[in-house]
C-alpha positions in Angstrom: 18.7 -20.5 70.9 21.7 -18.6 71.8 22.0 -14.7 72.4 24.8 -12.6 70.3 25.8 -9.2 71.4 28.0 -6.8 69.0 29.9 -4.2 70.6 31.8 -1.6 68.5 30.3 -1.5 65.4 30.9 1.5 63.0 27.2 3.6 63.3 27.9 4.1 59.3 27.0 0.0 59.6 24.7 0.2 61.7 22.8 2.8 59.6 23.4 0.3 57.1 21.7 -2.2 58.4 18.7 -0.3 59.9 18.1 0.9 56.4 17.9 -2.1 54.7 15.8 -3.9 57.4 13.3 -1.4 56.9 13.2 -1.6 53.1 12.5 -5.1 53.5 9.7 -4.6 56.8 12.1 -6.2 58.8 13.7 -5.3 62.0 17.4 -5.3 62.1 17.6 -8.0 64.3 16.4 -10.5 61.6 17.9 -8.6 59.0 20.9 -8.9 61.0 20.1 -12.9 61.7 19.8 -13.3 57.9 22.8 -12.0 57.5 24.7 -14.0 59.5 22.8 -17.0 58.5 23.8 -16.1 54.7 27.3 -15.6 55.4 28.3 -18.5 57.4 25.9 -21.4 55.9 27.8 -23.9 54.5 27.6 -24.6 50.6 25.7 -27.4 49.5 28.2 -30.1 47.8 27.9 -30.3 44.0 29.6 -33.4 41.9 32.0 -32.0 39.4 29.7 -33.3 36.8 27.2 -30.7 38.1 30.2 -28.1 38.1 31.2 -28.8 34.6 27.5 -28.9 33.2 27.1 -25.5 34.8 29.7 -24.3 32.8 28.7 -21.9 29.9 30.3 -23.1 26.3 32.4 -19.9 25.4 34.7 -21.0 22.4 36.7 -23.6 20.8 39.7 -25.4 22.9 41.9 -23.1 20.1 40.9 -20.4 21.6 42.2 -21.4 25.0 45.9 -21.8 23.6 48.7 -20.4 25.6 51.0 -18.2 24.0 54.2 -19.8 23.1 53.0 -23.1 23.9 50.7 -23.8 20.5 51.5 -26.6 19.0 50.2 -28.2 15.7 47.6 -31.0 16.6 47.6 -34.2 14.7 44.0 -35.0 13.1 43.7 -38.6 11.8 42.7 -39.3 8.3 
């Protein structure tokens, strides 16, 4: 594994991060690990099937009209 060093960092971060190490019983050295690790793992690819699914169902398609675009809609017999 490779080494990281960070120079300059604001002590109000650093603080920061020694503060919530300890609330979790961690040192800041993992804490900072799992912070990196968080921040630059990649997403894991959903279909946009998944995506859509996900989606909560939060009115009718009326409701999502645009102002000065509605338009009467046709309903077969």
């Amino acid at each position: 594994m490779a080494n990281l060093i960070v120079r300059n960092v604001d002590e109000a971060i650093v603080r920061a991060l020694k503060s919530q190490a300890g609330a979790k019983g961690v040192s800041a050295e993992a804490e900072h690990r799992r912070i990196l690790e968080e921040a630059l793992s990649l997403p894991v690819p959903r279909r946009f099937e998944q995506v859509l699914a996900e989606m909560p169902n939060v009115g009718r398609d009326e409701d999502f009209v645009r102002s000065g675009t509605e338009t009467t809609r046709h309903v077969p017999d």
